[in-house]
VEXKE-460355 format. One record per residue (C-alpha): residue number from 1; x, y, z. Coordinates in Angstrom, 2 decimals, decimal comma, padded with zeros to 5 digits. Example, Ala and Ser with C-alpha at 12.3 -4.5 7.8 and 13.67 -1.06 7.14 Angstrom:
1 012,30 -004,50 007,80
2 013,67 -001,06 007,14
This chain:
1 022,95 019,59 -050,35
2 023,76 015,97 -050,60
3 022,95 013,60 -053,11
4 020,50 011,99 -050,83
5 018,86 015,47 -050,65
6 018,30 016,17 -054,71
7 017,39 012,51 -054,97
8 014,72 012,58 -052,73
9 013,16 016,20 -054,36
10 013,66 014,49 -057,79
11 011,25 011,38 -056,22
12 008,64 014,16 -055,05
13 007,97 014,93 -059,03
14 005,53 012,85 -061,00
15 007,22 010,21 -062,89
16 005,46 011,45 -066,12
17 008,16 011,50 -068,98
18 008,95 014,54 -069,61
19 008,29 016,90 -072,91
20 011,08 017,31 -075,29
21 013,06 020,58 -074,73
22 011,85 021,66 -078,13
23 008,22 021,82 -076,39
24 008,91 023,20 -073,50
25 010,89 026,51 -074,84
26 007,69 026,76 -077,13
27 005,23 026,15 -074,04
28 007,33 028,60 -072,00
29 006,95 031,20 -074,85
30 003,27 030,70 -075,68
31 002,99 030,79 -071,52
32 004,57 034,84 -071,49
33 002,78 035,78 -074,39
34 -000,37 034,31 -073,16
35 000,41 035,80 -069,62
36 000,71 039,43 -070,95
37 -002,53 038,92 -073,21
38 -004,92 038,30 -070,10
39 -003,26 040,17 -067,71
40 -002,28 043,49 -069,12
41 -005,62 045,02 -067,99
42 -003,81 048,15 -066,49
43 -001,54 050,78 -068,51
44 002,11 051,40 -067,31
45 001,96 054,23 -065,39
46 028,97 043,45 -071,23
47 030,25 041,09 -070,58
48 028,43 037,50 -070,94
49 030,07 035,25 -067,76
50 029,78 031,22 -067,08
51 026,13 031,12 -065,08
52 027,07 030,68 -061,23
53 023,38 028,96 -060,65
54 020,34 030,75 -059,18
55 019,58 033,40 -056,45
56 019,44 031,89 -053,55
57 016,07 032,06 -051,69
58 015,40 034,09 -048,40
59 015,12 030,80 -046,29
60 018,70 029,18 -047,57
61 020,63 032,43 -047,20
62 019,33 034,19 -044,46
63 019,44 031,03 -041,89
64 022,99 030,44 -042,51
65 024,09 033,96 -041,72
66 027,34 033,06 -043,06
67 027,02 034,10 -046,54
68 024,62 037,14 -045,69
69 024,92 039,90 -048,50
70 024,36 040,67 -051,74
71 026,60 037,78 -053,02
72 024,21 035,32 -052,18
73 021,93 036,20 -053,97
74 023,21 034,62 -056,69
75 024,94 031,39 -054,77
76 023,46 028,60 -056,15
77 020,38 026,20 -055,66
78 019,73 022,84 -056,70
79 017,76 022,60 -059,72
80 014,41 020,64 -059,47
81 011,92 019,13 -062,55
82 008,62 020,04 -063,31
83 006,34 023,23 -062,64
84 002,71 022,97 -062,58
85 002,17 025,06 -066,32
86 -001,46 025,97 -065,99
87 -002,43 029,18 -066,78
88 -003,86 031,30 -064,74
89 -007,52 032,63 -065,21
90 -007,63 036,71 -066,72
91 -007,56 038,95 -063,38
92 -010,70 040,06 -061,85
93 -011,18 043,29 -060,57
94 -009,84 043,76 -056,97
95 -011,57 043,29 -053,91
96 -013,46 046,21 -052,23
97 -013,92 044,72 -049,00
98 -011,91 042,45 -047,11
99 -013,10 038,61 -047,33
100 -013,89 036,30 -044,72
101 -010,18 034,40 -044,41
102 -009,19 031,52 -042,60
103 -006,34 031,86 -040,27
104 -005,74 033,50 -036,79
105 -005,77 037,27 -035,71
106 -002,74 037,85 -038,32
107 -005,15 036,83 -041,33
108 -006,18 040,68 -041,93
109 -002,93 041,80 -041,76
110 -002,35 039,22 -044,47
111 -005,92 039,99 -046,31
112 -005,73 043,99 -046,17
113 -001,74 043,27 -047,75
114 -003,43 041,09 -050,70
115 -006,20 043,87 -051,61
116 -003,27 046,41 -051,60
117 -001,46 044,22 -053,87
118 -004,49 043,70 -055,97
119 -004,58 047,43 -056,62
120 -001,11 047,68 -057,81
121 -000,46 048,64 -061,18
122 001,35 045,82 -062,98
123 002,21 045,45 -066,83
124 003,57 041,62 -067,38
125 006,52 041,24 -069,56
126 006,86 040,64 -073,07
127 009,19 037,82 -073,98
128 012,62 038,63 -073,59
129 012,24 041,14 -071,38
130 013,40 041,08 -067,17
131 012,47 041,68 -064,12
132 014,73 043,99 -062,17
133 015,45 043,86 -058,11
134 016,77 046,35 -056,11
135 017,67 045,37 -052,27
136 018,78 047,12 -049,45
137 020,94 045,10 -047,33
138 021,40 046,38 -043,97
139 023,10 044,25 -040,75
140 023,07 046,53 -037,83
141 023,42 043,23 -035,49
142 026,81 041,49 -033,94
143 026,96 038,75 -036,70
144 028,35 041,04 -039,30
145 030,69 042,82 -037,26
146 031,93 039,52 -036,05
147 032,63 038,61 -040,13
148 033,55 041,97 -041,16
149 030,34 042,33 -043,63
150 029,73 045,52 -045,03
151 026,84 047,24 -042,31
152 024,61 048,31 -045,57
153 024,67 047,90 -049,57
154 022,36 047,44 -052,17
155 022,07 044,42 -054,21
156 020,55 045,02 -058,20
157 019,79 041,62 -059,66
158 017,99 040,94 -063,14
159 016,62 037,54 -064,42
160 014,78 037,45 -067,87
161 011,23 036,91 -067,88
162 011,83 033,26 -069,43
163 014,09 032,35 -067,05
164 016,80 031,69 -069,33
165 019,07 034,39 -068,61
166 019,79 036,62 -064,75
167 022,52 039,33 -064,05
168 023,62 041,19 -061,26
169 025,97 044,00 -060,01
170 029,61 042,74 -058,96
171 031,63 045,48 -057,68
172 030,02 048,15 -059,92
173 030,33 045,72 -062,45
174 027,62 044,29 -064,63
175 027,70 040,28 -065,13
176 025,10 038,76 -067,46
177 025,20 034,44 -067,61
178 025,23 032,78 -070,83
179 021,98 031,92 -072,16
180 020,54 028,64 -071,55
181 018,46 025,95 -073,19
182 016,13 025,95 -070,86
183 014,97 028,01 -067,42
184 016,80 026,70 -064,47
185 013,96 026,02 -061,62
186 014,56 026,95 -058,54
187 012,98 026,22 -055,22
188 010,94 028,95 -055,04
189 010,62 029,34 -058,67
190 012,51 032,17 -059,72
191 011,64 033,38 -063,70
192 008,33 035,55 -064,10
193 006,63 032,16 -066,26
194 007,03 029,95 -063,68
195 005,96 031,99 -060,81
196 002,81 033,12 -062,61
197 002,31 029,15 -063,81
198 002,00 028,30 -059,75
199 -001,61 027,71 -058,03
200 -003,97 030,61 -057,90
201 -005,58 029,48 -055,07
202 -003,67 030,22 -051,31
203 -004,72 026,54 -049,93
204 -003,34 025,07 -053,19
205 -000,61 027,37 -053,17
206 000,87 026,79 -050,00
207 000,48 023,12 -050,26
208 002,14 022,93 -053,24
209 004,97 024,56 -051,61
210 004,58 021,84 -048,74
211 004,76 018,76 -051,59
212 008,27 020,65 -053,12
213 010,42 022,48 -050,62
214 013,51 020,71 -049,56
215 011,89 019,25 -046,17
216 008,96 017,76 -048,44
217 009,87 014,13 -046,91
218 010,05 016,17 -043,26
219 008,14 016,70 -040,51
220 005,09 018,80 -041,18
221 006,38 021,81 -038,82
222 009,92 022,22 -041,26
223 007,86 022,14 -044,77
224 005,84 024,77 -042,73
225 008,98 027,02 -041,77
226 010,42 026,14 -045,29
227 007,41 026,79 -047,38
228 006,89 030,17 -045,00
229 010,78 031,20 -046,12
230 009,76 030,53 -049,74
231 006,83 032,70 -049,69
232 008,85 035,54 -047,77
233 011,25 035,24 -050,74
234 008,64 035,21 -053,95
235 007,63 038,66 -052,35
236 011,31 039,54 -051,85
237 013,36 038,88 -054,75
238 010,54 038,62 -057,56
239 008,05 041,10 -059,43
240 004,62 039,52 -059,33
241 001,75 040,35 -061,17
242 -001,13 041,22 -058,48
243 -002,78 037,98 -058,45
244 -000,07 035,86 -057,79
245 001,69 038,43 -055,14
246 -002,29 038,26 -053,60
247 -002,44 034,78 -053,64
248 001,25 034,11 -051,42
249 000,14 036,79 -049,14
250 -003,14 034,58 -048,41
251 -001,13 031,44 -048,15
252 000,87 033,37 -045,68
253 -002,21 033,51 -043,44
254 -003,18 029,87 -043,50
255 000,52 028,69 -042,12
256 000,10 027,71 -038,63
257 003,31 029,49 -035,80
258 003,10 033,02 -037,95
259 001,68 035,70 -035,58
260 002,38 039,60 -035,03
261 005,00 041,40 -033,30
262 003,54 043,20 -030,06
263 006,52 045,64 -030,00
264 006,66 048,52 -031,79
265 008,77 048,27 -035,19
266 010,88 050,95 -037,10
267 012,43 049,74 -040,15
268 014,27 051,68 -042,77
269 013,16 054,63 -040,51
270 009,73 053,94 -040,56
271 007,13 052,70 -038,55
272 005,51 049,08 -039,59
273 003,49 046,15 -038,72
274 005,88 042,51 -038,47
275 004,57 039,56 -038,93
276 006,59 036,47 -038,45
277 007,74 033,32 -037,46
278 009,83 031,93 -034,78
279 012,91 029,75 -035,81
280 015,36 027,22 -034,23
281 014,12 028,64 -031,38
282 015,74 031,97 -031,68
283 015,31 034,07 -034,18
284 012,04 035,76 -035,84
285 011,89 036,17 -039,64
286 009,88 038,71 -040,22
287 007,85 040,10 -043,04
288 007,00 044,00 -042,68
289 004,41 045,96 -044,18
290 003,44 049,77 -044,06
291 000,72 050,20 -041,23
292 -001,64 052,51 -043,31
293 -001,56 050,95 -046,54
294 -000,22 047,37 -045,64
295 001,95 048,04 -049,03
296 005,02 044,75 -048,94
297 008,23 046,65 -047,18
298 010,42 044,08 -046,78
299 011,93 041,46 -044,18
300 014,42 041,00 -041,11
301 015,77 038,70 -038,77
302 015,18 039,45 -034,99
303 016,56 037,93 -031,83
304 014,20 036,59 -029,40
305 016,00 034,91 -027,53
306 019,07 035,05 -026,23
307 021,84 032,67 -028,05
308 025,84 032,20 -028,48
309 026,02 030,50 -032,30
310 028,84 027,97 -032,43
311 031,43 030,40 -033,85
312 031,10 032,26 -030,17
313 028,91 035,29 -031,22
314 026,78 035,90 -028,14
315 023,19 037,52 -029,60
316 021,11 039,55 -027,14
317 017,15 039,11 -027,57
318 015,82 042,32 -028,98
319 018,70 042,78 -031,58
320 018,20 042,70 -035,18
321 020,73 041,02 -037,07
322 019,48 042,00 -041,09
323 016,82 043,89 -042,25
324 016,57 043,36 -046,16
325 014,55 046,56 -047,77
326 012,65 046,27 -050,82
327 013,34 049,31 -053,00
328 011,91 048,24 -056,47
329 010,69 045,32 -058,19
330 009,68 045,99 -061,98
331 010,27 045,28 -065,55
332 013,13 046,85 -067,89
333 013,80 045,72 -071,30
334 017,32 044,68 -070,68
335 019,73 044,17 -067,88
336 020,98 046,76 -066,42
337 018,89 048,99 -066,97
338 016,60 050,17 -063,50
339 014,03 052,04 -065,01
């Protein structure tokens, strides 16, 4: 990213001062503990290393294909100012029926996805405790046997709830950044606090994302892809609490180019509904869900049409190139730990 680049994202904040750091580490801890007070509604049912930035969201690292695998993940991201700290209103109780939604035919997909997610049983975490990933990276297509990545592996990655703090697995090896002053922001944002700090609303959700993704100063069709990629990776590489997680999944709905795949899908062995969205012409990022229950599965990049990428790869329309499985999302007391 240029200079140009993090100038112009650091012009698309408000030009308020900002609060000393002294306030904001005590906002961001009265924010978790105020978080777990109004949403906890349902019961639960090494070696410190130099940080190496921020995982790297869906829509940077999967577009590339370069640096596809677990690595990226933790590649870095330029930081931006400036999250919008309200808090969110205590959860209601879920949906029974499915709501009248704006959007095109894909909008119950996206609506029947949300009421799953509103059902989910979700304890928010206590401060200083982390969210734990677990991914399933598989590349079954030509562009990782053309670079020699690894056909399948599973990526573990941790960040602490305050954003202060992430780890990951390195070779079997647990690496755990220094803790900072502050949370690093990310675009999307990254740490539990300021993901459940975002707009409750889908509308206001989605155009916040609009206002901050990298293309903010773009055409209106790249935010769209952009803020689409960020929404595909809050679901990915986060664990919500059920409002927010309902909330992207209705934003999802409202972005104009995302439809439904008419073929039949099998992913991880399974059969599921993809719904997606066309990019640079060639390739479909998809989001998957389970057809009966419409429970979050994962994502994937399909060819749909056929392309030879600069380095000479020749793609063939039909072929998926990475399928990225969600196996867990939840909250451990340290990292490391899974369970």
């Amino acid at each position: 990213m240029t200079n140009d680049d993090i100038i112009a994202l650091r012009e698309s904040w408000s030009e308020v001062e900002p609060p000393s750091l002294e306030a904001q580490n005590r906002a961001r801890a009265a924010l978790l503990d105020r978080i777990a007070e109004r949403e906890a509604t349902v019961p639960n049912r090494s070696e410190q290393v130099t940080p190496r930035g921020w995982r790297l969201p869906g829509w940077a690292w999967r577009s590339g294909f370069a640096t596809l695998g677990a690595a990226a993940l933790v590649a870095g991201v330029v930081a931006v100012g400036g999250l919008n700290q309200s808090i969110p209103p205590t959860r209601t109780q879920p949906t029974q029926q499915p709501r009248n939604v704006q959007g095109g035919s894909i909008a119950p997909i996206f609506e029947l996805a949300a009421m799953h997610a509103e059902n989910e049983s979700f304890t928010p975490p206590r401060a200083g405790q982390w969210t734990y990933v677990e991914l399933k990276i598989v590349r079954p297509g030509k562009i990782a046997e053309h670079k020699g990545q690894a056909r399948s592996e599973t990526s573990q990655s941790w960040v602490r709830a305050d954003g202060r703090q992430q780890a990951w697995m390195s070779d079997g090896k647990l690496e755990i950044t220094e803790e900072a002053p502050e949370a690093r922001q990310s675009m999307p944002p990254q740490d539990y606090a300021a993901v459940a700090a975002l707009p409750t609303d889908p509308q206001a959700l989605l155009d916040w994302l609009r206002a901050h993704v990298p293309s903010s100063r773009g055409d209106k069709a790249q935010r769209d892809v952009e803020s689409y990629g960020a929404l595909e990776s809050m679901l990915r590489d986060n664990v919500l609490s059920p409002r927010v997680k309902a909330t992207a999944l209705r934003a999802l709905a409202l972005i104009p180019g995302v439809t439904q795949s008419t073929e039949p899908v099998d992913f991880n062995g399974r059969p599921a509904i993809a719904v997606g969205m066309v990019q640079d012409g060639w390739r479909r990022e998809d989001i998957l869900f389970d057809p009966t229950t419409h429970e979050y599965l994962g994502g994937r990049t399909l060819v749909v049409k056929d392309q030879t990428l600069p380095e000479g790869i020749s793609l063939t329309k039909g072929d998926v190139e990475v399928e990225l499985i969600r196996i867990t999302g939840k909250i451990v007391d340290a990292p490391g730990q899974t369970s």
